[in-house]
C-alpha positions in Angstrom: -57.2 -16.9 73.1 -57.9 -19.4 70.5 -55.0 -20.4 68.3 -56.1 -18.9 65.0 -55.6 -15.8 67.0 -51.8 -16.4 68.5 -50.8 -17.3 65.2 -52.3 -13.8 63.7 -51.0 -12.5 66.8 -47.3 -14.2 66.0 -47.0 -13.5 62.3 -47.8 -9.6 63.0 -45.0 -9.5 65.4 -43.0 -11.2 62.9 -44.1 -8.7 60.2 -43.2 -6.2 62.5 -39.6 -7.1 63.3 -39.5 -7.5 59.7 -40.5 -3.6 59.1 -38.2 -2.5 61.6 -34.9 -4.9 60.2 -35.4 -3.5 56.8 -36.1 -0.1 57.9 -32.4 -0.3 59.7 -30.7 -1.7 56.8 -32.1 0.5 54.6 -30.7 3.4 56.2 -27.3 1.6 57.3 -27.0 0.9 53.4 -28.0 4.7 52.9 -25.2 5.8 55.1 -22.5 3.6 53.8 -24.1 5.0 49.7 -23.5 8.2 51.2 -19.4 7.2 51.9 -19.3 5.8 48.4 -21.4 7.9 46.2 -19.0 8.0 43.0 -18.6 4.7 42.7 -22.9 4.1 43.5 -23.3 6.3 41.0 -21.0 5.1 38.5 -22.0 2.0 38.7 -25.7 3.1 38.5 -24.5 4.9 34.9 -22.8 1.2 34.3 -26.2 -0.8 34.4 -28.3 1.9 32.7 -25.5 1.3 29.7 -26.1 -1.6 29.9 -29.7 -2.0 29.5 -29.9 0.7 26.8 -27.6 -1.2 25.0 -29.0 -4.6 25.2 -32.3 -3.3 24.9 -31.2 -1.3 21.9 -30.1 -4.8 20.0 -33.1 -6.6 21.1 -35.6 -3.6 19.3 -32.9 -3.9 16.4 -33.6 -7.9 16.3 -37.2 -7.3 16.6 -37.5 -4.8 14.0 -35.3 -6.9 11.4 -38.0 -9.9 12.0 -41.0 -7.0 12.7 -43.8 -8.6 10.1 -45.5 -5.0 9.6 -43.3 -2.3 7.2 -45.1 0.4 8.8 -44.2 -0.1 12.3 -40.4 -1.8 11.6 -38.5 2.0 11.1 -39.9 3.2 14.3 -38.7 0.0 15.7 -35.4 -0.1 14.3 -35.3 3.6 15.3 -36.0 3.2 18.9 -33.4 0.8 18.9 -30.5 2.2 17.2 -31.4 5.3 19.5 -31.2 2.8 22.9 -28.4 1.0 21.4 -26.3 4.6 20.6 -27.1 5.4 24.2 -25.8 2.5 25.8 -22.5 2.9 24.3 -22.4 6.5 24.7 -22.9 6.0 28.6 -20.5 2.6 28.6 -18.4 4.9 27.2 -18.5 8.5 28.7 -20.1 7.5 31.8 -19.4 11.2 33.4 -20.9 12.9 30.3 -24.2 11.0 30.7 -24.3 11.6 34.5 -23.9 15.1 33.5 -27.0 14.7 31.5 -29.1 13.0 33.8 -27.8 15.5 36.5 -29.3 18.1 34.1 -32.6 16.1 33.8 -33.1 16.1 37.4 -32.1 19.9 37.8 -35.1 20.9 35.3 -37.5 18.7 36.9 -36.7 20.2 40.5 -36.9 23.4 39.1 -40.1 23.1 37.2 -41.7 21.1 40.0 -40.8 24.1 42.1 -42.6 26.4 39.9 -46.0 24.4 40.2 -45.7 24.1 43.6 -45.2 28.0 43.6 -48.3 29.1 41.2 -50.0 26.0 42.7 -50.0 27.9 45.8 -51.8 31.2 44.3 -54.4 29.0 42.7 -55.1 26.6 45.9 -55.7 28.6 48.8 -56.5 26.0 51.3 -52.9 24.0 50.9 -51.0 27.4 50.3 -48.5 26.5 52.8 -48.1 22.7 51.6 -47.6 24.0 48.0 -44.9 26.7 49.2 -43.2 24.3 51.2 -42.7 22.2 48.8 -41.3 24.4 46.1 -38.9 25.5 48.9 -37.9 21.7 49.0 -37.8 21.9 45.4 -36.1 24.9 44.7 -33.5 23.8 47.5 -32.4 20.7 45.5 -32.6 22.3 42.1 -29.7 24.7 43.8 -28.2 21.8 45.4 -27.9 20.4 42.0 -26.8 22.6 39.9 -24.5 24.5 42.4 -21.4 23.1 40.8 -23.1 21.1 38.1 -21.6 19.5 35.4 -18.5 18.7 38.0 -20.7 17.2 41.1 -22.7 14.7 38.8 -21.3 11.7 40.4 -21.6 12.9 43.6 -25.2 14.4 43.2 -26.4 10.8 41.5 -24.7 9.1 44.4 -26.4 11.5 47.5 -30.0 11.2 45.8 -29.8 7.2 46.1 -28.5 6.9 48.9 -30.9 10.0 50.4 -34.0 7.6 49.4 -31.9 4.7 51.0 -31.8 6.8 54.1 -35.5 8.2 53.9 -37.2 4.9 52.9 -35.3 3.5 56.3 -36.9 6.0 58.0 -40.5 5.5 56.3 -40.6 1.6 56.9 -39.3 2.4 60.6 -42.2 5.1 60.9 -44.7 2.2 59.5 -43.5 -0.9 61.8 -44.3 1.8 64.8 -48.0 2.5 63.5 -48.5 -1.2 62.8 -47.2 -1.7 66.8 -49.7 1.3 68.0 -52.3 0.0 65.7 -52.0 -3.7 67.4 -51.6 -2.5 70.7 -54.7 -0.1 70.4 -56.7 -1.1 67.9 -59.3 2.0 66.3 -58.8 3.9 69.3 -55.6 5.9 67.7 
């Protein structure tokens, strides 16, 4: 073996223990989200505050100084709007999870009913397309089960679930990296 090819050989190892580390924390971090999801998602309702908020002065700002009349209202608009938000969710941070809770109820529900008439339309990935309305349909129950009192804790379990899940996916791709070294194009 030359050496261009131990050192290829050496940093896809090292890529690979890398995969596998972060696929570990990941979930580890997922897990311990799972123990704390009130204050994840709390804190989560804390930083989105406080974007909207300084993003809504920044538009204000912008639109004050905007050289073009026809495009400062919508400027100023979008920023008073932003600006409004922030505070409202600074302020009444388990209002506004209530209303993102609500957000992500309808979007599970409606995805669900694509996936549903999806499968009618498609024959040949009719059981793809019903599966995944199942999945669908399962977390739009899941979420609005006790809904607007589980906000917090629904916020909370869908971070840390794609904590745990994107563990899982870099864990799944440091093994097919492994098999693809170890076999090449034969898998």
């Amino acid at each position: 073996m030359n050496s261009r090819s131990e050192k290829s050989s050496a940093n896809s190892q090292g890529d690979n223990m890398l995969l596998e580390y972060m696929g570990v924390t990941m979930i580890i971090v997922g897990a311990v989200f799972l123990l704390i999801m009130d204050f994840i998602a709390r804190f989560l309702i804390f930083l989105l505050g406080l974007l909207l908020f300084m993003g809504g002065v920044l538009f204000i700002v912008y639109g004050i100084f905007h050289p073009s009349y026809k495009y400062r209202k919508m400027i100023l608009g979008i920023g008073i709007f932003s600006l409004i938000t922030g505070i409202f969710a600074l302020a009444l941070p388990d209002i506004m999870a209530a209303l993102i809770t609500l957000i992500i109820g309808i979007f599970f529900a409606a995805h669900a009913l694509i996936a549903f008439i999806a499968s009618y339309i498609n024959k040949e990935r009719r059981s793809n397309n019903i599966g995944i309305g199942v999945i669908n349909s399962l977390f739009s129950i899941l979420v609005f089960a006790h809904w607007p009192h589980s906000s917090m804790a629904i916020i909370g379990f869908f971070i840390a679930l794609d904590f745990v899940v994107d563990g899982i996916w870099l864990l799944i791709l440091s093994r097919d990296v492994k098999m693809k070294k170890r076999y090449g194009d034969k898998i």
